[in-house]
LUMGUBA-8920 format. One line per field, with one value per residue (C-alpha): x, y, z; residue number from 1. Coordinates in Angstrom, 1 decimal. Last residue first. Example, Ala and Ser with C-alpha at 12.3 -4.5 7.8 and 13.67 -1.06 7.14 Angstrom:
residues 2
east: c(13.7 | 12.3)
north: c(-1.1 | -4.5)
up: c(7.1 | 7.8)
nr: c(2 | 1)
end
This chain:
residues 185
east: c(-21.8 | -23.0 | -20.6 | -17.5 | -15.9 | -12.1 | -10.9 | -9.8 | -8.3 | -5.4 | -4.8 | -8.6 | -11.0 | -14.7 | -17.4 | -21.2 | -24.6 | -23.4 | -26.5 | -28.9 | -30.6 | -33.6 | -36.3 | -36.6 | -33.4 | -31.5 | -30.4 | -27.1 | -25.1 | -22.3 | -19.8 | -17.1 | -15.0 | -13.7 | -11.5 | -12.1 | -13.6 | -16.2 | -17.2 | -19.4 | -19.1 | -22.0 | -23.8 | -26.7 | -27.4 | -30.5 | -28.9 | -30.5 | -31.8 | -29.1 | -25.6 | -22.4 | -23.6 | -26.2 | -23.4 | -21.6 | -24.7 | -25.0 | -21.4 | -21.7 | -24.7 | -24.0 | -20.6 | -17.9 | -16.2 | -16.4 | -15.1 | -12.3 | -11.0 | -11.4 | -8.9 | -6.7 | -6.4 | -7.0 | -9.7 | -9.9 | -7.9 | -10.0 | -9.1 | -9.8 | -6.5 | -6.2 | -7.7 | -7.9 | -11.3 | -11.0 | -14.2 | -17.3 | -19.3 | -23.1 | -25.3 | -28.3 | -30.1 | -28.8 | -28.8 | -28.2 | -25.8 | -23.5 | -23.8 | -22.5 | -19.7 | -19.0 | -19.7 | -17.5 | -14.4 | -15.1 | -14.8 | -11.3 | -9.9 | -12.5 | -10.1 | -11.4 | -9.0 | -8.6 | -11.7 | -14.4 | -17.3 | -20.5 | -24.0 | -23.1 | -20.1 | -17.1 | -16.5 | -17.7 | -15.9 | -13.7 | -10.3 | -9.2 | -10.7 | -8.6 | -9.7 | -13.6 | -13.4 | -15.4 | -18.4 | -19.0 | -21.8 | -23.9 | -22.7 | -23.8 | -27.2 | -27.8 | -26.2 | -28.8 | -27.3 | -30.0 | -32.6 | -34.0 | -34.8 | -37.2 | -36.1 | -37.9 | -35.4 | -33.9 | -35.1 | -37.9 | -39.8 | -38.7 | -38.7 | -42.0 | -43.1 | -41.7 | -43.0 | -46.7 | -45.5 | -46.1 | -49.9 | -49.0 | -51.9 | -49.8 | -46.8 | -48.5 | -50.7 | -47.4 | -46.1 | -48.7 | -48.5 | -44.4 | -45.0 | -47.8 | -45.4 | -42.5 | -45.1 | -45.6 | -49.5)
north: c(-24.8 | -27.9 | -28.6 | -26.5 | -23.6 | -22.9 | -19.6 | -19.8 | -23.4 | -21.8 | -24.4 | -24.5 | -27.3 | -26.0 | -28.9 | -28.5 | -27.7 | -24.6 | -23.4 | -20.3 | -21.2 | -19.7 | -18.6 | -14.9 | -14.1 | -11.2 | -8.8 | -8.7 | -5.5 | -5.7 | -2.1 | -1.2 | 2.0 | 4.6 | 7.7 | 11.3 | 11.1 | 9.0 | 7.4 | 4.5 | 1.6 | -0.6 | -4.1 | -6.1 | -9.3 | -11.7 | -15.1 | -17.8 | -20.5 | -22.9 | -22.1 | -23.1 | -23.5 | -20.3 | -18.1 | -19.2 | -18.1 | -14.9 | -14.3 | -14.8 | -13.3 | -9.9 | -10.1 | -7.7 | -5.4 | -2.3 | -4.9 | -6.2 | -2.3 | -1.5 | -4.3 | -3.4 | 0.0 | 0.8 | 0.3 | 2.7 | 3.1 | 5.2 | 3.6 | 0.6 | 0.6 | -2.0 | -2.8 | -0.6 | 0.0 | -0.3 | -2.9 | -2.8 | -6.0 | -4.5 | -6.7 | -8.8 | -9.2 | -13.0 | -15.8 | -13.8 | -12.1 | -15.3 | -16.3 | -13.3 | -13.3 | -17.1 | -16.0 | -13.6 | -15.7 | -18.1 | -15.2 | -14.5 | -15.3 | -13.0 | -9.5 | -6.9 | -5.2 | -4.0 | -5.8 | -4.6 | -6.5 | -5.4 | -6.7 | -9.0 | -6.8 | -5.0 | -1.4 | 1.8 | 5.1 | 4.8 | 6.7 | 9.2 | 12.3 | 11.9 | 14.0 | 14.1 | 10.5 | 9.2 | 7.7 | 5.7 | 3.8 | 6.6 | 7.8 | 4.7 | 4.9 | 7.9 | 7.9 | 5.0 | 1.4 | -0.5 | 2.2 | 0.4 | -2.5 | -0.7 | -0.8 | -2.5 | -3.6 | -5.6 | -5.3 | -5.1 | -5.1 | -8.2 | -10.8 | -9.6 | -10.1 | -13.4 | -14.6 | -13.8 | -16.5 | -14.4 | -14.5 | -11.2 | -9.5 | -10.4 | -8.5 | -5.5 | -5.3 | -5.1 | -3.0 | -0.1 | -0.6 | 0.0 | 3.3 | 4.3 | 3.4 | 5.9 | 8.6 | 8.5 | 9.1)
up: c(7.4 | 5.9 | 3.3 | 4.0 | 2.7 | 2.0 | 2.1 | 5.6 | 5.5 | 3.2 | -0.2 | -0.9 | -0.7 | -1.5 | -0.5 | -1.3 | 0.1 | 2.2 | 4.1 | 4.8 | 7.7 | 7.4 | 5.7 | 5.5 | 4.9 | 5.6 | 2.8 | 2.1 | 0.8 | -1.0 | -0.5 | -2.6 | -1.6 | -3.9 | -2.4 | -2.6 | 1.3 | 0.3 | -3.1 | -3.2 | -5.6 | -5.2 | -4.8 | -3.8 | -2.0 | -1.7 | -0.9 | -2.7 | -0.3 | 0.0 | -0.8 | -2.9 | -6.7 | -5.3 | -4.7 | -7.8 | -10.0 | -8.3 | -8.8 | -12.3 | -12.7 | -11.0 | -12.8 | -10.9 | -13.6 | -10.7 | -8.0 | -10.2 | -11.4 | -7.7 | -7.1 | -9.8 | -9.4 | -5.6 | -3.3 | -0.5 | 2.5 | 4.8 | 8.6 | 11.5 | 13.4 | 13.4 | 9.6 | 6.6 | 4.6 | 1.0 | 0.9 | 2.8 | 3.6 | 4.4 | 6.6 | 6.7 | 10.0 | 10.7 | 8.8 | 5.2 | 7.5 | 8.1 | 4.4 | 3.5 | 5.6 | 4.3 | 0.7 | 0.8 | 2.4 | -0.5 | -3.2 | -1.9 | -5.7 | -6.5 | -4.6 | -3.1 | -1.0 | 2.8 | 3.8 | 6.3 | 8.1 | 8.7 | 10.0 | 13.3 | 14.3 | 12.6 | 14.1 | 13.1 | 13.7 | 10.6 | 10.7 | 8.1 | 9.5 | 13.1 | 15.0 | 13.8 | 13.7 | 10.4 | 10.1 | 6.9 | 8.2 | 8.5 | 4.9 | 3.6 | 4.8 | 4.0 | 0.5 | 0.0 | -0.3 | 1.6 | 1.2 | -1.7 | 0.7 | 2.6 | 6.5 | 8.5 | 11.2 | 8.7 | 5.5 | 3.7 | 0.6 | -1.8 | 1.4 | 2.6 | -1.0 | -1.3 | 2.1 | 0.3 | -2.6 | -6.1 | -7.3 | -9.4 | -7.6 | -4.7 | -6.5 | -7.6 | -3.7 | -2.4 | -4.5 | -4.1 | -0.4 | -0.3 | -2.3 | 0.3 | 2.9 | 1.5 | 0.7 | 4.7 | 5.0)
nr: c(185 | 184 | 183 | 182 | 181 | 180 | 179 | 178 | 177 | 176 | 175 | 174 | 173 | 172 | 171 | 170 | 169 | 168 | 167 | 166 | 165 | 164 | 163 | 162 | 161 | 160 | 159 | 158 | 157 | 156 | 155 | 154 | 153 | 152 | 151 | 150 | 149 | 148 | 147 | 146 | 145 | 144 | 143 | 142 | 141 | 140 | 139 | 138 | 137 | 136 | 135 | 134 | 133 | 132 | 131 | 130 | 129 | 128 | 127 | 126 | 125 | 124 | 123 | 122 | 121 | 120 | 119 | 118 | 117 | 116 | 115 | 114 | 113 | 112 | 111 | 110 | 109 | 108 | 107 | 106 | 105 | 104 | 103 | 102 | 101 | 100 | 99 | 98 | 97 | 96 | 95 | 94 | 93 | 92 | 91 | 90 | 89 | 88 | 87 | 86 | 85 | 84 | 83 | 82 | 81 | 80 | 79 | 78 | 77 | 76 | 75 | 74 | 73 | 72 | 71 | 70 | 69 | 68 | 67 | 66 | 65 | 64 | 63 | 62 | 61 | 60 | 59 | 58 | 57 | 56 | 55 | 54 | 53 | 52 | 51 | 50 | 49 | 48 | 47 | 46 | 45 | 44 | 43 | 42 | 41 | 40 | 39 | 38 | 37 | 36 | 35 | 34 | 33 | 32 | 31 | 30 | 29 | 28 | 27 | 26 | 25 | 24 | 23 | 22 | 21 | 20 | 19 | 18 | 17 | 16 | 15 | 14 | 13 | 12 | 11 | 10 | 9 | 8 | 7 | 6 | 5 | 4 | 3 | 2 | 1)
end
């Protein structure tokens, strides 16, 4: 037997022994498409979706779609335009949101001083805590710094929900439409 599924038995039976809600526990050990959920940001994983043109070593293979989407920079005044990705593949089959990554043509860029520096001091509570201020059910989501090609990326990583839609329960005006989020969405 797969050490992987025994590993995935054990905590299963841990967390219904617990009494915790049986969606919980599907929630807590998969991911789309099966997946365990500490794969999400394995070095196989990443490295899949860090592709790179054999031609041209500095261009990305994969394009945006339904589970990823790439940013140049990380910044948290563009914390609404998370969310709203994030919200999008909490509905759908998760999905990874990788920063540092140049657009048209899609290439290596990395994140550089200060917006590496914000990425690395990110607050898991913080954010958490905003993300839930804005969104109904909690959005499941993880984070790293990976290192590719001598440069350092950031990469959040959502994990689908199991109950769905995920929702914005409250108003966020901001100055540019596109970081602004709206109640209901």
């Amino acid at each position: 037997m797969n050490l992987e599924i025994v590993i995935l038995f054990l905590e299963m039976r841990l967390l219904s022994n617990a009494m915790m809600p049986y969606g919980y526990i599907i929630n807590r050990l998969t991911m789309g498409r099966g997946k365990s959920m500490r794969n999400a940001l394995s070095l196989e994983n990443l490295t899949g979706i860090f592709r790179v043109s054999s031609k041209e070593p500095s261009r990305i293979i994969n394009r945006e779609g339904t589970t990823i989407e790439f940013k140049e920079s990380y910044n948290h005044g563009n914390m609404a335009q998370y969310f709203k990705a994030m919200a999008a593949f909490a509905n759908n089959q998760g999905g990874y949101i990788l920063f540092g990554i140049g657009d048209k043509p899609r290439r290596l860029i990395g994140l550089k001083d200060k917006s590496l520096s914000q990425f690395e001091e990110l607050k898991v509570e913080d954010f958490t805590k905003a993300l839930l201020d804005y969104f109904s059910p909690e959005i499941k989501w993880e984070h790293c710094t990976f290192e590719f090609h001598g440069m350092s990326f950031g990469v959040i990583y959502v994990y689908p929900l199991l109950h769905k839609p995920c929702i914005c329960k409250k108003h966020y005006d901001a100055q540019n439409a596109k970081y602004s989020l709206k109640e209901g969405d």
